[in-house]
C-alpha positions as CSV (number, residue, x, y, z in Angstrom):
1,X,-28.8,-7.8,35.6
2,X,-32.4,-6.1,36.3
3,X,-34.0,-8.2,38.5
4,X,-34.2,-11.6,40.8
5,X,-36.0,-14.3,40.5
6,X,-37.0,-16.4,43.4
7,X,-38.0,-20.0,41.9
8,X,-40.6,-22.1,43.6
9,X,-40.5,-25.7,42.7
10,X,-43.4,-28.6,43.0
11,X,-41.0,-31.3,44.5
12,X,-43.8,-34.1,43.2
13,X,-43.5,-32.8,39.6
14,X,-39.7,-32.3,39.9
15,X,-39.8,-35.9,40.9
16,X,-41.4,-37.3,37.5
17,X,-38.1,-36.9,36.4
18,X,-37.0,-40.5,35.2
19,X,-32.9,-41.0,36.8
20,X,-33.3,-39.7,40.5
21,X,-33.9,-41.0,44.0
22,X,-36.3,-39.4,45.1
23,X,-37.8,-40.7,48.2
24,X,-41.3,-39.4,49.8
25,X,-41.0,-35.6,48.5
26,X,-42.1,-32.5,50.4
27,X,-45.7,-32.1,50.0
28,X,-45.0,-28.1,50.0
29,X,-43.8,-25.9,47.5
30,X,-39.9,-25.6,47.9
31,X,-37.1,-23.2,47.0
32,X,-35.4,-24.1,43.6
33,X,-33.0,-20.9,43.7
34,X,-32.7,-17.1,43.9
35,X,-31.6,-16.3,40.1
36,X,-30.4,-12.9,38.5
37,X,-32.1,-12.7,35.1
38,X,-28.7,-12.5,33.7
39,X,-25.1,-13.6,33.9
40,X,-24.0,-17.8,35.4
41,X,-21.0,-18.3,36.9
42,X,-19.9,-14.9,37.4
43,X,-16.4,-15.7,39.3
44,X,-15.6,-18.9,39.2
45,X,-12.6,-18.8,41.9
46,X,-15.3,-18.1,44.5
47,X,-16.5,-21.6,45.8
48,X,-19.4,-22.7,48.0
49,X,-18.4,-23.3,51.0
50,X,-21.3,-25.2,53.6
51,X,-19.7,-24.5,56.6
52,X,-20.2,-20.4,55.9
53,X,-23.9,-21.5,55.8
54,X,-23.8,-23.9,59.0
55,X,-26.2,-21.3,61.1
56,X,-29.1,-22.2,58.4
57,X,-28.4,-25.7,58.0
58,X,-32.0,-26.8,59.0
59,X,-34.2,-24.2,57.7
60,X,-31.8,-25.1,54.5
61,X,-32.9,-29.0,54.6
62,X,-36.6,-28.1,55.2
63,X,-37.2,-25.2,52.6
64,X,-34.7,-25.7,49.7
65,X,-34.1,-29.3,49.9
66,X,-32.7,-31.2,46.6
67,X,-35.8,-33.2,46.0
68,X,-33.9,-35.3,43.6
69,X,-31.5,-36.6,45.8
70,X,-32.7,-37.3,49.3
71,X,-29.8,-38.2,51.2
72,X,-29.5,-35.4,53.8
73,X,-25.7,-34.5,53.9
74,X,-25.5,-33.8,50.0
75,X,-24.6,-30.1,49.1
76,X,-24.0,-30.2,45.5
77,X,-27.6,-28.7,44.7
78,X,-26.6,-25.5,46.8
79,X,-23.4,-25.7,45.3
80,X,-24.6,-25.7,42.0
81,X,-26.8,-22.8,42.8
82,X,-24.0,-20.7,44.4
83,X,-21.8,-21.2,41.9
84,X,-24.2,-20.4,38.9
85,X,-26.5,-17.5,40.3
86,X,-24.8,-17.1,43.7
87,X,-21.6,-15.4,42.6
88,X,-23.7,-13.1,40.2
89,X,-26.5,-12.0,42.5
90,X,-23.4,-11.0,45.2
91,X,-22.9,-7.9,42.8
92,X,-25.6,-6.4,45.4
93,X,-24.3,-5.7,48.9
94,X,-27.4,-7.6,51.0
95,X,-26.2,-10.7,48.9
96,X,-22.5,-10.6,49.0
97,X,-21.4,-13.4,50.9
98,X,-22.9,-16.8,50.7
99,X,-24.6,-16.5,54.1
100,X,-26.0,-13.4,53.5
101,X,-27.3,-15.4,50.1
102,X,-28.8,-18.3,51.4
103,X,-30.2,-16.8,54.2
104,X,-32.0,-13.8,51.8
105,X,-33.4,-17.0,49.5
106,X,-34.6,-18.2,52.8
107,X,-36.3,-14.8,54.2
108,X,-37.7,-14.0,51.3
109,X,-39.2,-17.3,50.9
110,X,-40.7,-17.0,54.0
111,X,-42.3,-13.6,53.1
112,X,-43.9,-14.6,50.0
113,X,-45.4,-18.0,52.3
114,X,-46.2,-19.3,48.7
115,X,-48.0,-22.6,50.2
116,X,-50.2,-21.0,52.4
117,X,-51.6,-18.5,49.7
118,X,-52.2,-20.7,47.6
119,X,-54.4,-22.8,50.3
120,X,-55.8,-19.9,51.5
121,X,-57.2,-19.6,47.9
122,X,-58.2,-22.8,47.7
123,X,-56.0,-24.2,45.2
124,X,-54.1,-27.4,46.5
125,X,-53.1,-31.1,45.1
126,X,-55.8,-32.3,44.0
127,X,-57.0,-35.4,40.6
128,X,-59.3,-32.9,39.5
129,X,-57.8,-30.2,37.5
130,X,-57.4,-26.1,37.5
131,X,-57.6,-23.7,34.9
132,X,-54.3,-21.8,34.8
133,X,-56.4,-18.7,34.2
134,X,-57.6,-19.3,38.0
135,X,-54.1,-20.1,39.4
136,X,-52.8,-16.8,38.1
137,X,-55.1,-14.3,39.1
138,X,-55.5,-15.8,42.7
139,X,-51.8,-15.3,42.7
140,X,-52.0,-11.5,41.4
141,X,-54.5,-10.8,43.8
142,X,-52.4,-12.3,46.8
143,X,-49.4,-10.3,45.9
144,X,-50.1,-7.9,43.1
145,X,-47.6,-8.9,40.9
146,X,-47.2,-12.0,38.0
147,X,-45.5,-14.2,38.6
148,X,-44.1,-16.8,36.2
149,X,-45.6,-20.3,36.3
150,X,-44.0,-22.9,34.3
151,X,-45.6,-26.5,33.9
152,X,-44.4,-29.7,32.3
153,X,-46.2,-29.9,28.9
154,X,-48.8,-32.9,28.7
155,X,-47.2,-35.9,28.1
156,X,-48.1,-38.1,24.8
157,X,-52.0,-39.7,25.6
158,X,-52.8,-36.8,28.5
159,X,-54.9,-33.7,28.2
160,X,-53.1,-31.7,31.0
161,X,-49.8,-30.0,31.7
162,X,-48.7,-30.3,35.2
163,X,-47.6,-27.1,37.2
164,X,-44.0,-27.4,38.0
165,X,-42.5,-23.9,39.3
166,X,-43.4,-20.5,40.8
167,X,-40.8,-17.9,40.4
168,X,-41.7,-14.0,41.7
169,X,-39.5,-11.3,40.8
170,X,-37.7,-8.5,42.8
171,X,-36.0,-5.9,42.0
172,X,-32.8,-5.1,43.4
173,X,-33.8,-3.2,46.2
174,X,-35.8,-6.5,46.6
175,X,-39.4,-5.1,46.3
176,X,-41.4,-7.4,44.0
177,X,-42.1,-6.6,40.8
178,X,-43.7,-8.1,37.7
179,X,-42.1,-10.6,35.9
180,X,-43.0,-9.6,32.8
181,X,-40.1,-8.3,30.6
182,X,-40.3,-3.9,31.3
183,X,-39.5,-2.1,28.0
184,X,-36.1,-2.7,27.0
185,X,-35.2,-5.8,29.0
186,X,-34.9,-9.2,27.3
187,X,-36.5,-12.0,29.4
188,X,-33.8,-14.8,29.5
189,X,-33.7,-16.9,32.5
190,X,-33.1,-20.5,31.2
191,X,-34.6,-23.0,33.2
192,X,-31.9,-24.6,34.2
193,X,-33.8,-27.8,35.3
194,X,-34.3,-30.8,32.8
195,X,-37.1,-32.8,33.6
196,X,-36.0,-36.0,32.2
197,X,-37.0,-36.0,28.4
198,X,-39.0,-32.6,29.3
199,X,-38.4,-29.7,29.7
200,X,-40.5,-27.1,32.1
201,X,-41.6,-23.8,30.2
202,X,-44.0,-21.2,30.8
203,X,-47.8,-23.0,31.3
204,X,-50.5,-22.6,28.5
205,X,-53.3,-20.7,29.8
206,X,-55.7,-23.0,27.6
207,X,-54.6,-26.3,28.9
208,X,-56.3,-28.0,32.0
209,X,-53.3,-27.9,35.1
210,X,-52.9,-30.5,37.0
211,X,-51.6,-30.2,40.5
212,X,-50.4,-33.4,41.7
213,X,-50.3,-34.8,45.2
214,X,-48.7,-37.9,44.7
215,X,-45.5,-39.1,42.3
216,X,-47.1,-41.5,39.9
């Protein structure tokens, strides 16, 4: 694989999925995963394991939460996300063990401080809506790179998509980078979740954004 991505997701849009639990969702951006843009399930014999993670247990529950589910003491999103990108990105040395993993997901979150960019240029939840156009260049000129912003399409009867995920890209020596395919890579990180009926992909840059505060 060429590069990382570190997905962002809205918990209030992950929670329009239709068969979940969620219950009063974060009202900041969360950590979805940390994904090699190829390769799942690289070695299957290597299974998560939470108590090799017990040190970030509460930084764990705070920043990469599974919105869907809100019981505290369920692991099965973190195993899912070991398991599928996990045990690929540990080809590198800084992410070899899950510890060292988790705990990168978690730094580099913290370094890229997503949700107070964002406020710092202006953009939050809000009823009115945001041209996409907007969304992306504050975000280039926060961090001089593109990132990839996927949105829920509008649903049948609305005019808006709704944004649904933030993923920045690294390179392996985990400087950022575009996320824009380089010459001779292919771009093909599947989302990996399904929202329901729909399906996230990458946000129109026509189409009005909404940025919801509330599940509705």
């Amino acid at each position: 694989w060429k590069k990382l991505y570190l997905a962002h997701h809205w918990p209030v849009t992950v929670c329009k999925e239709s068969a979940n639990d969620c219950q009063d969702p974060p009202d900041y951006w969360t950590i979805h995963g940390l994904w090699p843009d190829k390769g799942e399930e690289c070695n299957r014999t290597w299974h998560f394991n939470v108590t090799e993670i017990k040190d970030l247990m509460s930084d764990m529950r705070h920043y990469w939460p599974d919105v869907l589910h809100s019981s505290l003491n369920r692991t099965h999103f973190w195993k899912h996300e070991w398991e599928k990108h996990g045990t690929c990105a540990a080809t590198l040395q800084v992410l070899n063990s899950q510890k060292k993993y988790f705990g990168k997901a978690l730094e580099l979150y913290q370094h890229i401080d997503l949700n107070s960019c964002l406020l710092k240029a202006g953009i939050k939840p809000s009823s009115s809506y945001y041209q996409m156009t907007a969304i992306k260049e504050a975000l280039t000129r926060f961090y001089g790179v593109t990132p990839k912003i996927q949105c829920l399409p509008p649903e049948e009867g609305e005019k808006a998509q709704t944004i649904g995920q933030i993923e920045f890209c690294f390179t392996k020596e985990l400087q950022l980078r575009n996320c824009t395919a380089l010459k001779g890579e292919s771009d093909a990180v599947q989302v990996d979740l399904k929202l329901g009926t729909q399906e996230l992909s990458v946000c129109s840059d026509t189409l009005p954004t909404y940025y919801p505060s509330q599940v509705q």
